[in-house]
TIDRENMI-689089 format. One record per residue (C-alpha): residue number from 0; residue in three letters; x, y, z. Coordinates in pm, 1 decimal. Example, Ala and Ser with C-alpha at 12.3 -4.5 7.8 and 13.67 -1.06 7.14 Angstrom:
% TIDRENMI-689089
0	Ala	1230.0	-450.0	780.0 $
1	Ser	1367.0	-106.0	714.0 $
//
This chain:
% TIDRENMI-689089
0	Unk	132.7	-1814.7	-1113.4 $
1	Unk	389.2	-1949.7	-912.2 $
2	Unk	380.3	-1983.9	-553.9 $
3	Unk	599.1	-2018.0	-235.9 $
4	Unk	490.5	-2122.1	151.6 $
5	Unk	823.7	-2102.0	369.5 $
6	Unk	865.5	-2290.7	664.6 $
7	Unk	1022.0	-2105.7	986.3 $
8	Unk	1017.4	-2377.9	1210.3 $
9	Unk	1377.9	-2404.4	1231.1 $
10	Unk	1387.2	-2039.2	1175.0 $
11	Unk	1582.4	-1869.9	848.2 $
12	Unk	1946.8	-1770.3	774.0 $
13	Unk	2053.1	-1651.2	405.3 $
14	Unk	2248.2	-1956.7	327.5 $
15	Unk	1981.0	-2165.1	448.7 $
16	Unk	1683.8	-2020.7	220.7 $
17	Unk	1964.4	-2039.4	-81.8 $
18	Unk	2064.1	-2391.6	12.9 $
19	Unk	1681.8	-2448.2	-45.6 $
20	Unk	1609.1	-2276.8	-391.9 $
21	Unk	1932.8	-2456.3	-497.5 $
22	Unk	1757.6	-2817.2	-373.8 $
23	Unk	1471.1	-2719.1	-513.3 $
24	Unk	1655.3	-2723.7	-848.3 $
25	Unk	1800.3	-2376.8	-901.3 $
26	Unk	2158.6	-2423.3	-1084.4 $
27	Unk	2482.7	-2434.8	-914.0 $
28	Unk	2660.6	-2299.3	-1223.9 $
29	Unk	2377.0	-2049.9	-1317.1 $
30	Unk	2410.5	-1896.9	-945.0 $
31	Unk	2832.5	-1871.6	-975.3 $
32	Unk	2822.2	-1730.3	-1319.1 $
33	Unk	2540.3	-1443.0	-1212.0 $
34	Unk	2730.6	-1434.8	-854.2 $
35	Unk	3078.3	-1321.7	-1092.0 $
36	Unk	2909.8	-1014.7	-1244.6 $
37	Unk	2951.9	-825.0	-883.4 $
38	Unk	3276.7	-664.4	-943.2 $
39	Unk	3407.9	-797.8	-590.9 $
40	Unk	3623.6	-1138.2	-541.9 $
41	Unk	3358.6	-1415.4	-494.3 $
42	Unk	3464.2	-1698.2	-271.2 $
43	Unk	3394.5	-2087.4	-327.0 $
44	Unk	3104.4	-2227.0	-212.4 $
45	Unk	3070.0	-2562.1	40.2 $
46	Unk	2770.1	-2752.9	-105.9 $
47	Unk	2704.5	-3116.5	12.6 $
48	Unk	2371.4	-3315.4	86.7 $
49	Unk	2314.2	-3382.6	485.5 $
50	Unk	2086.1	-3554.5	676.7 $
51	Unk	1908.7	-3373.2	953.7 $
52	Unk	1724.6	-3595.1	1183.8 $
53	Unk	1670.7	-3784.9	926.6 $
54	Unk	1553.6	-3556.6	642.7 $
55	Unk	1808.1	-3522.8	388.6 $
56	Unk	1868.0	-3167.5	287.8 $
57	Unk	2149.0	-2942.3	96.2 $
58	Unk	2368.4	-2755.6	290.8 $
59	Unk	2507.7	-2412.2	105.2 $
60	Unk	2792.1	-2217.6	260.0 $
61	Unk	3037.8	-1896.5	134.6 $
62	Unk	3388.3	-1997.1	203.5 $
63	Unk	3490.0	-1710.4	495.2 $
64	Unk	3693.5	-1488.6	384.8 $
65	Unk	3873.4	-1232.0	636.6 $
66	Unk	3731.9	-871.2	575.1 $
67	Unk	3888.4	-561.4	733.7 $
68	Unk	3649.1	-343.7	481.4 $
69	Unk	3297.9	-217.2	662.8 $
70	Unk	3071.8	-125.6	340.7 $
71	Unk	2790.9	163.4	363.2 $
72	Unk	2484.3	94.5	180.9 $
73	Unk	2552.1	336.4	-80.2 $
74	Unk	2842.7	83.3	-143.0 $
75	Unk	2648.5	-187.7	-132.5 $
76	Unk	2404.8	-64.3	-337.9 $
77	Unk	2682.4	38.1	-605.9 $
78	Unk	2808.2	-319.6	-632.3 $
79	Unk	2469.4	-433.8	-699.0 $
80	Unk	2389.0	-188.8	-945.7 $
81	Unk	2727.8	-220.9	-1153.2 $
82	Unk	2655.0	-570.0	-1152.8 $
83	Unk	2408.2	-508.2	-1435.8 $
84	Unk	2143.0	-776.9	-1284.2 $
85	Unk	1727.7	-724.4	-1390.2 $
86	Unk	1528.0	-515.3	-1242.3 $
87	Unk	1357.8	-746.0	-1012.3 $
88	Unk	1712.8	-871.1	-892.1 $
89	Unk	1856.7	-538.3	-857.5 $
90	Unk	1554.6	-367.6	-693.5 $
91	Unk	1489.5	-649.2	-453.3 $
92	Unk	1851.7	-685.0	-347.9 $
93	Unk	1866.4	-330.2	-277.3 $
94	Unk	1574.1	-350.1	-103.1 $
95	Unk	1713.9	-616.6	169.2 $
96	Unk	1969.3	-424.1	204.9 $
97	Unk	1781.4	-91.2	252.9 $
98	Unk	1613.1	-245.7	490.4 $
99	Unk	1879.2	-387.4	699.6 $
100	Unk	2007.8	-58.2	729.8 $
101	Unk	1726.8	105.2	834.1 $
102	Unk	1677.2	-189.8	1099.5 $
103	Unk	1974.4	-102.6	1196.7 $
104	Unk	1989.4	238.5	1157.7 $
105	Unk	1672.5	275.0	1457.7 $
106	Unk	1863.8	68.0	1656.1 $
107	Unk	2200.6	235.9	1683.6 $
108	Unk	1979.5	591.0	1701.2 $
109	Unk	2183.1	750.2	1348.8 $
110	Unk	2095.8	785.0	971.3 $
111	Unk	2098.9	488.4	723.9 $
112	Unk	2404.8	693.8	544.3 $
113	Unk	2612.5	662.2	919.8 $
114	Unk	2545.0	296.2	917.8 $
115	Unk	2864.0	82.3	888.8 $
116	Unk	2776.4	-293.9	768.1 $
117	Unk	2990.4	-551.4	963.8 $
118	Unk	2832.4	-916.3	934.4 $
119	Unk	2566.9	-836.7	706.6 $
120	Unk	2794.8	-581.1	488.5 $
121	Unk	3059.9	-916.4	430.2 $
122	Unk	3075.8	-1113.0	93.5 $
123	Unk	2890.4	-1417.1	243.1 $
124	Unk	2585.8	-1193.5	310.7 $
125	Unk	2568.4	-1062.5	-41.0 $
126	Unk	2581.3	-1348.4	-191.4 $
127	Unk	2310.6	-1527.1	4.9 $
128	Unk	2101.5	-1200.7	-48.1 $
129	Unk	2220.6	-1169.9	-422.5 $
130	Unk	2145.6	-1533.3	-486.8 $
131	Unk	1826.0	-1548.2	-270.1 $
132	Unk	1715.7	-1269.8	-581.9 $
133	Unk	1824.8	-1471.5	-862.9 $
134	Unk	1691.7	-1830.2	-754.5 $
135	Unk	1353.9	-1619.7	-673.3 $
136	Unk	1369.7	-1489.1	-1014.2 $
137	Unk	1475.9	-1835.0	-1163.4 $
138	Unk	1193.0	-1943.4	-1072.8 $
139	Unk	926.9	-1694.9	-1126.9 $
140	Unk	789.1	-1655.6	-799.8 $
141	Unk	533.5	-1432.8	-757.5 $
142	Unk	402.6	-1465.8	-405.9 $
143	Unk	543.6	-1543.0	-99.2 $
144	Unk	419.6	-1694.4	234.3 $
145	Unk	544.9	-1770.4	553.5 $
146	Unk	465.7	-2004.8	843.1 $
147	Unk	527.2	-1844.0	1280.5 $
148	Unk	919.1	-1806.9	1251.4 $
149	Unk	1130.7	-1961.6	1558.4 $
150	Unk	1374.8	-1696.2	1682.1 $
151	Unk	1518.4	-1869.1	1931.5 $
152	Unk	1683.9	-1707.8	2235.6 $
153	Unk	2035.2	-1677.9	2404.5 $
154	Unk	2265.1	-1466.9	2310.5 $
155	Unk	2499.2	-1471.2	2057.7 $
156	Unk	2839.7	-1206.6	1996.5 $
157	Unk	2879.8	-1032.5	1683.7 $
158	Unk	3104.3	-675.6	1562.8 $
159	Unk	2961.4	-477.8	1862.8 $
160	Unk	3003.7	-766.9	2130.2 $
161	Unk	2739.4	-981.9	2299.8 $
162	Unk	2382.2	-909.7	2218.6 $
163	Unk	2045.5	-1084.9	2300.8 $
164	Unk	1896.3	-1355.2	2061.5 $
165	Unk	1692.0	-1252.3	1904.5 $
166	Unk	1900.0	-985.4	1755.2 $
167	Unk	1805.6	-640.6	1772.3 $
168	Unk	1801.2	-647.4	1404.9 $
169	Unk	1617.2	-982.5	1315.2 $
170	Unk	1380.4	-819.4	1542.9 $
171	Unk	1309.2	-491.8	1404.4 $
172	Unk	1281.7	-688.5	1039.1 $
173	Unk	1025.9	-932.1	1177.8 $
174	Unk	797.1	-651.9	1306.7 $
175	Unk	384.0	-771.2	1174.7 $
176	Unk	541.2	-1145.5	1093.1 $
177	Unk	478.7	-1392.7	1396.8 $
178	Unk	760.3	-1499.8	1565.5 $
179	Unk	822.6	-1751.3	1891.1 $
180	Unk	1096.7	-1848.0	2068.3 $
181	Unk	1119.6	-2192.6	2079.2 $
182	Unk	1213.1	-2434.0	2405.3 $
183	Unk	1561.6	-2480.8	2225.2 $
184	Unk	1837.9	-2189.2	2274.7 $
185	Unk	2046.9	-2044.2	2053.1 $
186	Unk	2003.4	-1826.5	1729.2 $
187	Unk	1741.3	-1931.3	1490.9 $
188	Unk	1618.5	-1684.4	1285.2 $
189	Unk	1951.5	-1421.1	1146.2 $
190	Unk	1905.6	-1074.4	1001.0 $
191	Unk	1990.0	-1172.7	649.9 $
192	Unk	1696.3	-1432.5	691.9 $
193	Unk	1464.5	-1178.5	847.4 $
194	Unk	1600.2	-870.3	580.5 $
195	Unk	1475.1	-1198.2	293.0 $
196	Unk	1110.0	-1253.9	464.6 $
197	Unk	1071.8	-851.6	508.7 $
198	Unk	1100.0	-814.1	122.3 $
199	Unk	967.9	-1113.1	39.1 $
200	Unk	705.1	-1266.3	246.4 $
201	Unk	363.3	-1250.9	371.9 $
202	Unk	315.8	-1413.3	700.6 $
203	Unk	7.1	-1634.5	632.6 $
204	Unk	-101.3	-2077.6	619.0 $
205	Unk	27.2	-2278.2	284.7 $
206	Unk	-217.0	-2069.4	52.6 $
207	Unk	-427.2	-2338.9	-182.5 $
208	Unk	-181.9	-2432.8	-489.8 $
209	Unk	-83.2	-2787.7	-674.5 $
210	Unk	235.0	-2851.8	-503.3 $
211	Unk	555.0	-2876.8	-785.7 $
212	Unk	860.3	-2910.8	-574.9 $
213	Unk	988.3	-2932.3	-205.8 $
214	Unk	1326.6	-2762.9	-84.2 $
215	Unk	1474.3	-2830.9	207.1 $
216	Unk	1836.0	-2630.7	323.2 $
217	Unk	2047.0	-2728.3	610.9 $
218	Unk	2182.4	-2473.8	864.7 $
219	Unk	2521.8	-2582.2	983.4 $
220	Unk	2476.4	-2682.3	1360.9 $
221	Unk	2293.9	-3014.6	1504.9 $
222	Unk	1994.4	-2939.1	1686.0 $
223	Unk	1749.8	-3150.3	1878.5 $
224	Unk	1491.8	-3074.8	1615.0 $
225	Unk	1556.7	-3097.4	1237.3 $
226	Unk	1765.4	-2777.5	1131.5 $
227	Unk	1617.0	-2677.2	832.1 $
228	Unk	1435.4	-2464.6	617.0 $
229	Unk	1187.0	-2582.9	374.0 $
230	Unk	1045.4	-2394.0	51.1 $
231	Unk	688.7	-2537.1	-91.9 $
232	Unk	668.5	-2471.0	-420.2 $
233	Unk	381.3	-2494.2	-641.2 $
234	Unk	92.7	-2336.8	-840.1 $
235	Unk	-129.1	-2087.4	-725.0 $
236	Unk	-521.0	-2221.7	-741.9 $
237	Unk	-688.1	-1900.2	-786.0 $
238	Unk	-1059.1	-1936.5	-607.2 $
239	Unk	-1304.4	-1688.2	-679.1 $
240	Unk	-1370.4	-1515.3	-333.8 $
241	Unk	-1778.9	-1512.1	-351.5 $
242	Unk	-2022.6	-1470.6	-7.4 $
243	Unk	-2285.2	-1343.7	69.1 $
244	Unk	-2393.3	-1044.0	289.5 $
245	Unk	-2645.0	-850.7	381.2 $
246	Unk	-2751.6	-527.7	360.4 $
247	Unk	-2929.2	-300.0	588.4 $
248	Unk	-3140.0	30.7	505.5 $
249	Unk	-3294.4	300.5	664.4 $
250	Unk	-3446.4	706.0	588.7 $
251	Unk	-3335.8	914.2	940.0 $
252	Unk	-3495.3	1259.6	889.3 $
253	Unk	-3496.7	1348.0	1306.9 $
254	Unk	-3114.9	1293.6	1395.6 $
255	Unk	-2888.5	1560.0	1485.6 $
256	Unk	-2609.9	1565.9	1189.0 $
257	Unk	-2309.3	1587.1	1449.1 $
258	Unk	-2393.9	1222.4	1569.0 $
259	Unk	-2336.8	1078.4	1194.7 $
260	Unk	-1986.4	1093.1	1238.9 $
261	Unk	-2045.1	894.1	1591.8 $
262	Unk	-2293.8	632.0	1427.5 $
263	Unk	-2088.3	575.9	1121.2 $
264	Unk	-1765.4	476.9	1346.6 $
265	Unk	-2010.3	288.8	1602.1 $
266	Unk	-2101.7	77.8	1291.8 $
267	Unk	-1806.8	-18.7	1179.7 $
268	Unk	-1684.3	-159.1	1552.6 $
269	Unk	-1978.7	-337.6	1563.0 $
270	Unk	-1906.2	-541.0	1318.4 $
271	Unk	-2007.2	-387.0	964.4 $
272	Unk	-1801.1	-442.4	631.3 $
273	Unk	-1870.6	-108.6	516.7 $
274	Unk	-2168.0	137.6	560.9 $
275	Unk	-2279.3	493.1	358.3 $
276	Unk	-2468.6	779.1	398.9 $
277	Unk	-2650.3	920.7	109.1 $
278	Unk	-2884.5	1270.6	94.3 $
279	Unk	-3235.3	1201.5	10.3 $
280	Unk	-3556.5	1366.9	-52.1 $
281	Unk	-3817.5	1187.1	163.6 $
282	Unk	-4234.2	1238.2	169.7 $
283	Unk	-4354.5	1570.6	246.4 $
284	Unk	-4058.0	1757.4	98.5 $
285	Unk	-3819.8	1673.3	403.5 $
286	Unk	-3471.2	1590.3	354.5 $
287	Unk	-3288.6	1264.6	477.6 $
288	Unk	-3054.0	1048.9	497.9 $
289	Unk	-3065.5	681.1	364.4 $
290	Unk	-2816.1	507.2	648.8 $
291	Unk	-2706.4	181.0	429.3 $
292	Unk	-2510.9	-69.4	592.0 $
293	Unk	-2333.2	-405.1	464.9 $
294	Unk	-2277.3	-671.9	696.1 $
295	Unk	-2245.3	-1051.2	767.0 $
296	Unk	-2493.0	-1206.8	871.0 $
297	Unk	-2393.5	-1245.1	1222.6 $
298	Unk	-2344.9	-912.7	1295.3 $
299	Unk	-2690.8	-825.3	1160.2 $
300	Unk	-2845.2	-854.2	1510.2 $
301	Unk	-2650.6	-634.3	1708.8 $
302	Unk	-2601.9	-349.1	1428.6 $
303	Unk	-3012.0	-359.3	1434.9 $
304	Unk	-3018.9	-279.6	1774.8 $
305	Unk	-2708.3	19.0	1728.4 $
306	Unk	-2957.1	155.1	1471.3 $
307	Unk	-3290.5	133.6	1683.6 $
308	Unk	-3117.2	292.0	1999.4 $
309	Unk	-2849.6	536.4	1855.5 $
310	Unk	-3121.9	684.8	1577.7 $
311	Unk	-3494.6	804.4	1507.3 $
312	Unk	-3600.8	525.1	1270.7 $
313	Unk	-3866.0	299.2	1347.5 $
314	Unk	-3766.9	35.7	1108.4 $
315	Unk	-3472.0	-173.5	922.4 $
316	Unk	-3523.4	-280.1	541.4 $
317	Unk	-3303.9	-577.0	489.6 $
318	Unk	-3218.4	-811.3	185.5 $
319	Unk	-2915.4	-1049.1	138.4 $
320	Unk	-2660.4	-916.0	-148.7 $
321	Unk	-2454.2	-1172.4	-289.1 $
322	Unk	-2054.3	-1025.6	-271.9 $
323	Unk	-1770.7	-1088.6	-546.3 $
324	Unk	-1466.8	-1001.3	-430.5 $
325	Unk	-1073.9	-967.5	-577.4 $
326	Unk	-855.9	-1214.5	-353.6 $
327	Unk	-660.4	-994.2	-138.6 $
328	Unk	-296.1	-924.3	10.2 $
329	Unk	-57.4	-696.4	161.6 $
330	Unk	283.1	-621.4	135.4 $
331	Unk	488.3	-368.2	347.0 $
332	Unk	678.0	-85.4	198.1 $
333	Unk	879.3	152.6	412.5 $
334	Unk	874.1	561.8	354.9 $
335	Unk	1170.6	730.4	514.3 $
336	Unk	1166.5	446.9	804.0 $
337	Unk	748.6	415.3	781.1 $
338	Unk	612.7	112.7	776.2 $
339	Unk	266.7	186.8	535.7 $
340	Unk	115.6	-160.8	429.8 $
341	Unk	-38.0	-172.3	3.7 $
342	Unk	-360.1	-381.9	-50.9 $
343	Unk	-357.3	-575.2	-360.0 $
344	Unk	-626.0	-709.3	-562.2 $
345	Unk	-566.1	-1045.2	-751.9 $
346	Unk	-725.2	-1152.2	-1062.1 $
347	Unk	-652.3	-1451.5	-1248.9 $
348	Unk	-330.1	-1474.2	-1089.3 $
349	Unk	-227.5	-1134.1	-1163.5 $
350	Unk	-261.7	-832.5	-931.2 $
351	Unk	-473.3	-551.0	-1106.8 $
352	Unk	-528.5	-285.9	-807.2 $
353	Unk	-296.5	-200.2	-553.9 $
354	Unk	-397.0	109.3	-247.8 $
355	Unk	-173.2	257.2	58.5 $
356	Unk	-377.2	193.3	339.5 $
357	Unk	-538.0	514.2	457.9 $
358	Unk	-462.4	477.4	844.7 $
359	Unk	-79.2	397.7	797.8 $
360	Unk	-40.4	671.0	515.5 $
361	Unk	-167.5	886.9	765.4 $
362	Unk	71.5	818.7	1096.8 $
363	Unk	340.7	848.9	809.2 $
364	Unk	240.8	1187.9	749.6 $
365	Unk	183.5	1308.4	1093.5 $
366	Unk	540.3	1113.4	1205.3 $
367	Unk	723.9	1279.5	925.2 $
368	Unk	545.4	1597.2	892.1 $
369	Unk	513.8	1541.8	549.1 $
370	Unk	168.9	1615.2	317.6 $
371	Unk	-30.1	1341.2	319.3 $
372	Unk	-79.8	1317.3	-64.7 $
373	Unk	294.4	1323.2	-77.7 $
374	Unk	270.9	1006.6	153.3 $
375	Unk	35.9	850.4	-61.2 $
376	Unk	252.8	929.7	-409.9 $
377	Unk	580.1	777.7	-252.0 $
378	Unk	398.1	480.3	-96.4 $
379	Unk	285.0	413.8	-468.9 $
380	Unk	599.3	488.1	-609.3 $
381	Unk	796.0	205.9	-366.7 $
382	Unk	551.5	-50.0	-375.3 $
383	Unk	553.3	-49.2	-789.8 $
384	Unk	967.6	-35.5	-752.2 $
385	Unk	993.5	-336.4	-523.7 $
386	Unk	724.0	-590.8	-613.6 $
387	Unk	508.2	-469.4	-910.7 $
388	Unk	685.2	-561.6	-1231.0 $
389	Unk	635.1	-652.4	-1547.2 $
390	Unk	648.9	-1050.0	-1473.6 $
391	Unk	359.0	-1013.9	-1243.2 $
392	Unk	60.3	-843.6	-1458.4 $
//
C-alpha cells in the first residue's frame, strides 16, 4: 500500500502540495490534459525548479486570471461532476470543496447554499484542488499523514478586507490537526491547503514504510526558513500490533446494582482497556456478577485497589492475556456541519472494519436533533463515499 507523511513546517497552500506531487513525478501533460475536461477556460501554468535555502524544489503556479464570477458550491460541484473524472477524484474534490464551504459557512453565520466563493471559488483554486485529486490518484495513495502545521500569524486582506492570519477558514479546517504559529509572520498555512489536509490527512509521525520518493514544492515568497512543502512517499510496512495485557476477575454477589454503572465508568478512568459484566450463578444458588477487567500492566495496581474499596470482593484472579490487534486509524467525516470521527481497522494493508465513534455520533444527534441510528447510517454512508473505495480493499 502506498503511503504519504506531509511536512507542514513551512505550512501548505494548494499550489504548493501540487508543485510537490508534480516533483515527485506526477506528469505535467497528464495533469493539463485531465485539468481540460472541466468545461471552464484553464489558464497556463508557471512551472520552474527553485532553490530555497538551498533545497531545490518545483515551483507550480495558475496564471491569474481576472474573475468578476463568485461560484456557489452547487456550481462548483457541477463543474466537477460534468468533468466526468473517477470516483475517487470526483468525490474527493467535492469533498474539499464541501468542506470549505461549510468552514466558511460557520464563520459568516449562513447556510453552505448562501455561501459565495471568492478566492477559493477562482480557477487557480480548482485546479490546485482538482489536481491535488488526480496526482493523489496517480499515485495510488492510500493513507495520508501529517507532521504540526505552521500557520503563521499577521494578517493578510482578501474579498472581505483585512482578516487575522491564521484565517478564519484555515482555522476552522485545521480543527483536531496540530497547528503552531511559528516566530516568522505572515501566512503559512491557506484554506485550500487546510480544505487538502481536512480530506486527506491524519495528523500523526512518518508512519514505518520503505521510503520511494521525496517531493518538495516551493511557495512563491523568500522566507528566512526554507519555503516549502515536502511529500514522503513510500510503502506502508504493515507490523502486526501484538501486546500483552492482563486480565482481572472477580464474583461480587453483595453490591448494590445501581453502583455498577459507577464502577464500570470508575474503571475505565483508571486506566482499563475495556472491562464487562457478566450474570453468574455462584455457590449456594446465589446470583452474581463476574466483574472482568482488561488492562496494562501498569494500571493493574491501582484498578486492584478501585476493586477492593469500591466492591464486596475479597479477592482479584489475575492472568496475563496475550492481545492481537488490527492497526488502527481515524478519519473525520462531517454530518450536516458534525464533525463524527470513523475507526478503521487495517489488515494487510487494506482496511476491513470501519465504526462511527459512539461519543461523537451521539453530540451529532443531540446537536441536530436527529435519531441517533440515523446519525450512525449517514456517518457510514459519508465515510464509504469519501475514502472507502474500491482501490483500497
Amino acid at each position: 500500500m502506498n503511503v504519504a507523511h506531509l511536512d507542514c513546517n513551512a505550512g501548505i497552500s494548494g499550489n504548493m502540495f501540487l508543485g510537490a506531487l508534480i516533483d515527485l513525478g506526477f506528469p505535467v501533460e497528464l495533469l493539463r490534459s485531465e485539468l481540460k475536461k472541466l468545461p471552464l477556460p484553464i489558464p497556463d501554468f508557471k512551472l520552474e525548479k527553485v532553490s530555497k535555502k538551498g533545497i531545490a524544489a518545483t515551483f507550480f503556479d495558475t496564471e491569474l486570471v481576472p474573475e468578476h464570477h463568485h461560484r456557489r458550491l452547487s456550481e462548483i460541484r457541477n463543474l466537477i461532476t460534468e468533468a466526468g473524472y473517477s470516483k475517487f477524484v470526483a468525490d474527493r474534490a467535492q469533498a474539499c470543496f464541501n468542506c470549505l464551504a461549510e468552514a466558511e459557512a460557520k464563520i459568516h453565520g449562513v447556510s453552505i447554499d448562501e455561501i459565495h466563493f471568492h478566492e477559493v471559488g477562482a480557477v487557480d483554486a480548482i485546479v490546485d484542488i482538482v489536481g491535488a485529486c488526480l496526482g493523489i490518484e496517480y499515485f495510488q495513495i492510500r493513507q495520508i499523514t501529517t507532521s504540526p502545521i505552521r500557520v503563521g500569524f499577521g494578517s493578510v486582506k482578501c474579498a472581505h478586507g483585512e482578516i487575522p492570519i491564521p484565517a478564519p477558514a484555515a482555522l476552522e479546517l485545521l480543527t483536531n490537526f496540530q497547528i503552531f504559529s511559528g516566530v516568522y509572520e505572515g501566512e503559512w498555512t491557506t484554506p485550500t491547503g487546510a480544505a487538502i489536509l481536512k480530506v486527506f490527512a491524519t495528523p500523526d509521525s512518518i508512519p514505518r514504510m520503505t521510503v520511494t520518493k521525496i517531493g518538495y514544492g516551493a511557495g512563491a515568497a523568500d522566507r528566512p526558513i526554507p519555503n516549502i512543502h515536502r511529500i514522503v512517499l513510500g510503502k506502508s510496512v504493515q507490523i502486526e500490533e501484538q501486546d500483552y495485557q492482563v486480565v482481572l476477575e472477580t464474583n461480587i454477589d453483595e453490591l448494590n446494582p445501581e453502583i455498577f454503572g459507577f464502577l464500570g465508568e470508575a474503571i475505565l478512568q483508571a486506566g482499563a482497556r475495556d472491562y464487562y459484566f457478566t450474570p453468574v450463578q455462584m455457590k449456594k444458588g446465589r446470583p452474581g456478577v463476574l466483574v472482568t477487567v482488561i488492562a496494562p500492566p501498569e494500571k493493574v495496581a491501582p484498578i486492584e485497589e478501585l476493586l477492593f474499596s469500591q466492591t464486596s470482593t475479597f479477592g482479584i484472579r489475575k492472568y496475563p492475556g496475550e492481545r492481537h490487534c488490527l492497526r488502527r486509524d481515524y478519519r473525520t467525516i462531517m454530518v450536516d456541519g458534525c464533525e463524527i470521527r470513523v475507526k478503521m481497522g487495517f489488515q494487510n494493508g487494506r482496511v476491513v472494519k470501519y465504526a462511527p465513534e459512539y461519543n461523537d455520533c451521539l453530540l451529532a444527534a443531540a446537536t441536530l436533533k436527529r435519531p441517533l441510528k440515523d446519525i450512525y447510517d449517514e456517518a457510514n454512508f459519508q465515510f464509504r463515499k469519501m475514502f472507502f473505495d474500491e482501490g483500497s480493499r
